[in-house]
C-alpha positions in Angstrom: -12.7 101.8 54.6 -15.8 99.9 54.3 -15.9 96.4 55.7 -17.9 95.5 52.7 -14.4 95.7 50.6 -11.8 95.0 53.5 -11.0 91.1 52.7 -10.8 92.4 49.2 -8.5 94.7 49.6 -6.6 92.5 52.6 -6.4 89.7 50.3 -5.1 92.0 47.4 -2.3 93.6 49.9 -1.1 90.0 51.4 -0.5 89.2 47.4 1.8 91.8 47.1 3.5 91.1 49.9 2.7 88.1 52.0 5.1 89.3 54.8 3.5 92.4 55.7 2.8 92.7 59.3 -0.7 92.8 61.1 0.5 96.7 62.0 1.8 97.3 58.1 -1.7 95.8 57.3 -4.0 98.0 59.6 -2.5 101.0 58.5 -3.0 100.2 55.1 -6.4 99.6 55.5 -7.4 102.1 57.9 -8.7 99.7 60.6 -7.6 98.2 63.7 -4.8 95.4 64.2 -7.8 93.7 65.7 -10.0 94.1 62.9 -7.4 93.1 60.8 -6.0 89.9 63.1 -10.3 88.8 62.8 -10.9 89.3 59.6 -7.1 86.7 58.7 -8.4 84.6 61.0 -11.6 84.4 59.3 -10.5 83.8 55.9 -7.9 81.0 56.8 -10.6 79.2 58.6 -12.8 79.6 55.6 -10.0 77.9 53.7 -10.5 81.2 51.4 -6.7 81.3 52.0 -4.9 78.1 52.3 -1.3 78.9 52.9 1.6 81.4 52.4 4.0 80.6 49.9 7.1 82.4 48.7 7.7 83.1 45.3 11.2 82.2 44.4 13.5 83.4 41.6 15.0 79.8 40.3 17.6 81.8 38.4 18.8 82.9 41.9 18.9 78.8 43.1 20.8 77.6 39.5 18.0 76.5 38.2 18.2 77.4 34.7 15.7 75.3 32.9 12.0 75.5 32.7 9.7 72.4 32.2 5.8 72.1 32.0 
C-alpha cells in the first residue's frame, strides 16, 4: 500500500473497529507494526484523532428512551 493513502485507510479500519491491534492493523495494511505504531502516533498528536470511544447499545444498559 501506498503511504499516500495509509492514514486513510488506518483511520477507516480503527472505525470499524477501534480495538484492533497494532499487529491486526499492519497486516491489514501491508506495512510494518512500526510504520503503523508512527503513523497513530502521528495522527493523535495531530489531534486528527482525539480519543477512542465505545459505541454502546443502550438497549443492552435499560435504557429504553431516546432524547435529542
Amino acid at each position: 500500500m501506498a503511504y499516500d493513502n495509509l492514514d486513510k485507510e488506518l483511520v477507516s479500519e480503527l472505525i470499524g473497529d477501534g480495538r484492533k491491534s497494532l499487529r491486526e492493523l499492519a497486516e491489514i495494511l501491508d506495512v510494518s507494526v512500526t510504520t503503523v505504531s508512527n503513523h497513530l502516533g502521528e495522527l493523535e498528536e495531530s489531534g486528527s484523532i482525539d480519543g477512542y470511544t465505545p459505541i454502546l447499545n443502550y438497549n443492552e444498559f435499560g435504557f429504553d428512551v431516546t432524547a435529542v
